[in-house]
N, C-alpha and C positions, 0 to 999 in steps of 0.2 A: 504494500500500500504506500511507495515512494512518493505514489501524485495524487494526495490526499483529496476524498472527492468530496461535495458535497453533501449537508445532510442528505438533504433529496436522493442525490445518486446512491447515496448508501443504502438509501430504502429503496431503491429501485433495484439494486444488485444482488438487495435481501431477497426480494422478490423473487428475481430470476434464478436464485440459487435455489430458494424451496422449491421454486417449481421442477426445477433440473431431478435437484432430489425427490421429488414425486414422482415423476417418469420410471418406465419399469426396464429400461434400458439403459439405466443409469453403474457404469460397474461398481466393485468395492471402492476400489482405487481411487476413481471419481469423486462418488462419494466422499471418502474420508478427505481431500481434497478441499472439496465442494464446505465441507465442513465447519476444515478450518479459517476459510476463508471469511465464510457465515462465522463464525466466532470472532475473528477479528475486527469485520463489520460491527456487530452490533456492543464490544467495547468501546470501539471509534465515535462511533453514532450514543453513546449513551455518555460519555466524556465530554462533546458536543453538546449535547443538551444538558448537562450540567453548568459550564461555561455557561450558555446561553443566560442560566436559569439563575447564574449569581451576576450578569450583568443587568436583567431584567429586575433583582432585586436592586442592585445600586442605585437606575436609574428611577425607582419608584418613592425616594426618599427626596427629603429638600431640605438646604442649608436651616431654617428655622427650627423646625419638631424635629430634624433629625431626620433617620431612615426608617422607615415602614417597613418591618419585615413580615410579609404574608403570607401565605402558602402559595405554591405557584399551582396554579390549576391549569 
């Protein structure tokens, strides 16, 4: 994952990897492959939206009361 992709594409790659993996013509090899690619994707993608989710909190506070820290939904 040298060419770090987008969230988007990450869920997109997600995507095409279950699907690959669903297929019944998919080998072992592949699979286990296919795998570990899907594992890498969604520690990237879930690291991503943690970032995200402590910039989202930064910018929801203001110099007066301080910062509002809320649950991110």
């Amino acid at each position: 994952m040298e060419n770090k992709p987008t969230f988007e594409n990450g869920l997109k790659r997600l995507d095409e990897i279950v699907q690959r993996l669903s297929s019944e013509d998919v080998s072992l090899n592949e699979s286990f492959k296919l795998y570990e690619e899907g594992v890498k994707l969604v520690d990237y993608c879930t690291r991503l939206l943690t970032e995200f989710e402590g910039k989202v909190k930064k910018l929801s506070g203001d110099s007066e009361s301080g910062f509002n820290v809320e649950p991110f939904e």
